[in-house]
N, C-alpha and C positions, 0 to 999 in steps of 0.2 A: 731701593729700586722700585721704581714706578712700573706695574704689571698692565699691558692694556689688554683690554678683553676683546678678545675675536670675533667681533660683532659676523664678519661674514662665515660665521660657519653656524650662523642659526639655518634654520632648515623646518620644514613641515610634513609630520609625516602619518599616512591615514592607517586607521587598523581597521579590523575585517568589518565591522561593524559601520563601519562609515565613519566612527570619531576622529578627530585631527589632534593630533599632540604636538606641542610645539617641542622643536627639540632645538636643546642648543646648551654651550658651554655655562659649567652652575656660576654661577654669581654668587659668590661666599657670605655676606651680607646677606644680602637678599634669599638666598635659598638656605639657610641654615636650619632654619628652627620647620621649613616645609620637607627637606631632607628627613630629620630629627621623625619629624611625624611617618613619614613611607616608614623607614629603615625601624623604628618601635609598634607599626602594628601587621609587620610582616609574619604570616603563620612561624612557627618551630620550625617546619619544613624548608620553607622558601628559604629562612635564616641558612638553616644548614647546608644547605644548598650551596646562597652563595659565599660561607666562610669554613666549608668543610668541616663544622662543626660547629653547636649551636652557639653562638654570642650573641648576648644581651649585649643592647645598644645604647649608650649612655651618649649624655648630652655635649661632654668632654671627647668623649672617637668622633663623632660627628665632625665637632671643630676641627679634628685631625685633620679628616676628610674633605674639609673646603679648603685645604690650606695646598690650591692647587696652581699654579705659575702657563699653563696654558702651552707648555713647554714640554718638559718632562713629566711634568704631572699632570694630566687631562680628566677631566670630568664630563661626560656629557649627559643630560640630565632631559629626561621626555615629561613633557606638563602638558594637563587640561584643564581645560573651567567648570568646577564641581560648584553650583549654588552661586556663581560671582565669585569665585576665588579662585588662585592656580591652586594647585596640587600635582606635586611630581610622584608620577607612576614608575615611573624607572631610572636606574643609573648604571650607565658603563662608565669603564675608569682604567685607566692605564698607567700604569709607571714606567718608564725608561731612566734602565741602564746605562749611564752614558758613557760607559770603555764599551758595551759590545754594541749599542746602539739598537737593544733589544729590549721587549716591553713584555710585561706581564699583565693579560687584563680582565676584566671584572666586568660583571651583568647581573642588575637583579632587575625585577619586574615585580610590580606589586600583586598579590593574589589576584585581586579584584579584577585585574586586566591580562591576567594571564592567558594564554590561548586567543589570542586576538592580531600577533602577529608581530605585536611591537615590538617584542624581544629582537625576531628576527631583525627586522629593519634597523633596528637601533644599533644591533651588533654590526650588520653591514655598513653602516654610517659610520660607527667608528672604527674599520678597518678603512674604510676611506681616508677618513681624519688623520690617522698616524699612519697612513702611504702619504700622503701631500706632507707628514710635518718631518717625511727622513726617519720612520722606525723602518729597521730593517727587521726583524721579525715579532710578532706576536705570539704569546704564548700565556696556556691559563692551563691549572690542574683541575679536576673537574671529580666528583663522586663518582661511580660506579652504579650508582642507584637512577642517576638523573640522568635516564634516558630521556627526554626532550630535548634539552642543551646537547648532550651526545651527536644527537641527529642533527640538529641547527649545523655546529661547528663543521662535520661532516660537508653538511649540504654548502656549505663557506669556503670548503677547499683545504680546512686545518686536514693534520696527519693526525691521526688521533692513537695513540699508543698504551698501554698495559704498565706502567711502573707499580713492580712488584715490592718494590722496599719501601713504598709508601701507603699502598693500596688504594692509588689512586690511577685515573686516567690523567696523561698530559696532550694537549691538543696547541699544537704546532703549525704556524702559517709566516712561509715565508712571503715576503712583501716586496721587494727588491732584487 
């Protein structure tokens, strides 16, 4: 099956500082081994952050990670030009369930550009993205520590809830 990439859902997006990140769906090829680079020199923290618990990043999950169909499995990936070269600063990512036609989804930001805004935007971009491709709801489990993301998702319109059998928060956005 021949996969074609969604060219129209590139998009540009400014953070506080004035920089422009181009955002748009990863290109597996092409963004592998620049993925590989964000996702291995992200702090301990950030890591934790975004897998609720620290994982080291190998070159093989990566792969995992591009192995995305533009469908069900969405990547959308924020880059800028560091020196003449791209470099992606960040990655949202969603998966859909396709009996409840629900997604669970994913946000990192690279240290370096943290506090600048992208996060937000990027998340609101991809809650756009999966309203126009038919998810009916979103949903991500989140640390109890990362109050930033807490507040984000909040200011987004999720429900943000207390699950005590896992000791985590779940943040909840219906779409539909």
């Amino acid at each position: 099956m021949h996969i074609i990439y969604p060219e129209k859902l590139e998009t540009v997006l400014k953070m506080r500082d004035g920089t422009e990140a181009l955002v748009r769906p990863l290109k597996p090829d092409e963004d592998k081994d620049k993925l590989y680079e964000m996702y291995s020199t992200l702090s301990k923290e950030t890591n934790y952050y975004r897998f609720l618990n620290y994982q080291p990043v190998t070159r093989w999950i990566v792969e995992q990670w591009c192995e995305v169909n533009y469908d069900d499995k969405m990547a959308l990936v924020a880059i800028v030009k560091e020196n003449g070269k791209e470099k992606i600063i960040a990655d949202s990512r969603y998966y859909v369930d396709k009996t409840t036609e629900e997604a669970e989804i994913a946000i990192v930001v690279h240290d370096d550009y943290q506090g600048q805004g992208i996060g937000t935007e990027l998340l609101e971009y991809t809650i756009e993205v999966a309203r126009k491709m038919g998810v009916k709801r979103l949903y991500a489990y989140l640390s109890p520590t990362n109050r930033r993301i807490i507040h984000v998702v909040k200011k987004l319109g999720f429900a943000v809830k207390w699950v005590s059998d896992i000791g985590e928060y779940k943040a909840d956005l219906p779409l539909q």
